[in-house]
N, C-alpha and C positions, 0 to 999 in steps of 0.2 A: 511203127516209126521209132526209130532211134533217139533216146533222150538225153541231152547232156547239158552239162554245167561248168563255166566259167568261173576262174576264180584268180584274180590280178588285181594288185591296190592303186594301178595308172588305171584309169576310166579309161584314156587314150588307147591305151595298149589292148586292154580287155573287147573295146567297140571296133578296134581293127580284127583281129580273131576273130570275134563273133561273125562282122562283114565276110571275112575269109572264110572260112568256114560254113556261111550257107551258101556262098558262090560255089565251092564245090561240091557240098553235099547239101542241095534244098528240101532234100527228105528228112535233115538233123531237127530237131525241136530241140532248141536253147531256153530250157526251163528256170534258168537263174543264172545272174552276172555277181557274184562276190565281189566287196570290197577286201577282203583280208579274212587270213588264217579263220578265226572264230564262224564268221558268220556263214563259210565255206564246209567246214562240218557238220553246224548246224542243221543248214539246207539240203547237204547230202543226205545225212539220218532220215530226215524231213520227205522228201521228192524220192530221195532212192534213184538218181536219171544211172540211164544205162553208162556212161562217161563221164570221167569229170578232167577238165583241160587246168589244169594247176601249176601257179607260178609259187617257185619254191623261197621266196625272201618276202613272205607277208609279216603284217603287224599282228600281234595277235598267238597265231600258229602258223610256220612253217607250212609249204606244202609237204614236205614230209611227214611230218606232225600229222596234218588233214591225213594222208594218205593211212599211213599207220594206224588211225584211227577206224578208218572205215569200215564197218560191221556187214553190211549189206555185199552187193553183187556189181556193186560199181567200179569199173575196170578205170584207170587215170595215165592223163597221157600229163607230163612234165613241162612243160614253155617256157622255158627261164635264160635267164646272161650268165648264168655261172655252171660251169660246165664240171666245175670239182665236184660235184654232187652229184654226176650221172651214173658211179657205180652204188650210191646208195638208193638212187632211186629203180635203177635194176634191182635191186636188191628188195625191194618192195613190191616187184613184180608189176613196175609199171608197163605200158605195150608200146611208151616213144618216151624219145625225151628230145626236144626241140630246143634249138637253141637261138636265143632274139639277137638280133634281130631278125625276125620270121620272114622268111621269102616265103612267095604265092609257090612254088616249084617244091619250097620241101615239105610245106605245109600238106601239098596236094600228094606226095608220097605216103605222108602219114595216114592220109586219107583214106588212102588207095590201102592200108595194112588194115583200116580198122574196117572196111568194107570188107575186104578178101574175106572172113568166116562166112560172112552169108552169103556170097556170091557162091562161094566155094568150098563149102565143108573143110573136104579130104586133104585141101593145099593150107597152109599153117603160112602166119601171115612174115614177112620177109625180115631177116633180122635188123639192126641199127645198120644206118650207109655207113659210108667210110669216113668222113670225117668226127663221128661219134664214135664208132670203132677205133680211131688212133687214139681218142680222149680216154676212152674205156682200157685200152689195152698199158695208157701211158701211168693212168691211175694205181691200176693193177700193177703193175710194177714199181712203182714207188718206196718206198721202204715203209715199214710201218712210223705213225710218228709216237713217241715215246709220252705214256700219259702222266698226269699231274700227279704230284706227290707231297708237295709242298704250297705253301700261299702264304704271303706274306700278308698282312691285313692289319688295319688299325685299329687303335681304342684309344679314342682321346689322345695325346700325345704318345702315347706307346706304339712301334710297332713289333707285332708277333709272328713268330714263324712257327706257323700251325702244319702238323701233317693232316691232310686229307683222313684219314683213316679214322680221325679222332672229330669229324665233322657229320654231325645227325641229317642235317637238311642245308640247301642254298636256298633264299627266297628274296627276289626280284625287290628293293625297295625306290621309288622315283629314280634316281639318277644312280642310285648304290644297289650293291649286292650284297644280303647279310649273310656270313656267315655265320652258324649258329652251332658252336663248338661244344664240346663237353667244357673245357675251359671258357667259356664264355661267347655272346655275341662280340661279331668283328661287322667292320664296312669296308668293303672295295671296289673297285669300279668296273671291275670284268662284268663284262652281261652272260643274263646264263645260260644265252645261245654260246658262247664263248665258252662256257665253261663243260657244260654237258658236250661239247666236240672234244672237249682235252681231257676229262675223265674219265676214268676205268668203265665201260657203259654194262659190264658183267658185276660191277657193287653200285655204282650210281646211276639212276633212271628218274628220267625228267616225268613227272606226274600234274601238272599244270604247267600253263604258261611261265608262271614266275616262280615255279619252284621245282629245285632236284633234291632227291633224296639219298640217302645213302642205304643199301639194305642192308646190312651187318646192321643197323640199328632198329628195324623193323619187329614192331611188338604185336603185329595185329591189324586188320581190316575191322571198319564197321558199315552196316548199308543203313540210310533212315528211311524213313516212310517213305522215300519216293524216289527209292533204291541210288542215290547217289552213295557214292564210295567215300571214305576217309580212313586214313591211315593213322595208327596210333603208333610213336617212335619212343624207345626206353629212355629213360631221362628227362622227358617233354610234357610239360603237361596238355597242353592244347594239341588236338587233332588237326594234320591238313586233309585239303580236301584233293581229291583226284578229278580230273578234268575229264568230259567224256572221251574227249581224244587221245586216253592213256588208259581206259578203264579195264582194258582187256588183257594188259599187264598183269594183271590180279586177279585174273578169271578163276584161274586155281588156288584160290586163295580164301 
């Protein structure tokens, strides 16, 4: 039996899938329904289910995030309203990426690709239809967009124009985002979902939810007894911590 997991922060949305999903395949075992990013990785590491159905704008962790993370043998099909994300989730090696509002028709297509191995060995399951194909191919073509270089950010009354380059870590505070400069902490209100898509991603890599790092400033890993990861940055005295859903950014490490 085929095991899989749900992961959408609309309960609504998440109990219509699920419905969908054993109308056409009654042989699916829907081993977990996620509320969001976190508790969606969790569960995977956790169950291990052969599939995990992942909506890509959770609280928490991104389904890309989730995906990226995945250590196991868990294949992930995408179900989201934002379609600018479908060459990154190709790019993760997802086997669909769906887009909501979810018809019974396309749903049942997807179906039909994630059955085809066992039915069918020798036939490889059918590529994106065509309106995912014009999204994909319209992506693809797009210009690159030009990354962040500069950030203007406050201190008290001052504002600074910091270059990126000179910035150790971003870490998520309530409503602010600090930035944490060789010249000093700053707050601005970019989130660092925001911020980690406008960034060089070959010097800065998001290592928890509320925090990107910069590696040009990177002094070193540490594992504690219970093998969680922390990063030690030059200049910093306190350690951040890495998220399991980044862990393997640092495997070589």
């Amino acid at each position: 039996m085929t095991r899989a997991l749900i992961a959408d922060d609309e309960p609504h949305l998440a109990q219509y899938l699920r419905d969908q999903l054993l109308a056409l395949w009654p042989e699916l075992e829907i081993v977990h329904v996620a509320r969001n990013g976190v508790e969606a990785a969790e569960r995977i590491a956790a169950l291990e289910p052969d599939l995990a159905f992942l909506d890509i704008q959770m609280p928490g962790l991104t389904g890309l995030e989730v995906a990226q993370g995945i250590e196991g043998a868990t294949r992930v099909v995408f179900v989201t309203a934002f379609d600018e994300f479908a060459l990154q989730a190709f790019e993760h090696a997802a086997l669909d990426y769906v887009l909501k509002p979810v018809s019974g028709e396309r749903l049942a297509r997807t179906v039909a690709r994630l059955r085809a191995p066992q039915q069918a060995p020798q036939q490889a399951p059918a590529g994106p239809d065509a309106a995912l194909a014009q999204v994909l191919n319209r992506l693809m073509a797009a210009p690159p967009q030009p990354r962040l270089r500069y950030i203007l950010a406050g201190q008290g009354e001052r504002t600074r124009h910091l270059d990126v380059s000179d910035v150790r870590f971003f870490q998520a505070d309530d409503k602010y985002t600090v930035v944490a400069s060789v010249h000093g902490e700053y707050l601005i209100r970019t989130t660092i979902t925001d911020l980690a898509a406008q960034l060089d991603p070959q010097q800065f890599r998001q290592v928890h939810r509320s925090t990107v790092v910069n590696l040009a400033w990177l002094d070193g890993t540490r594992r504690d007894d219970a093998s969680r990861l922390f990063l030690r940055l030059r200049g910093h005295d306190s350690e951040l911590p890495v998220s399991r859903a980044f862990v393997h950014l640092f495997k070589a490490m």
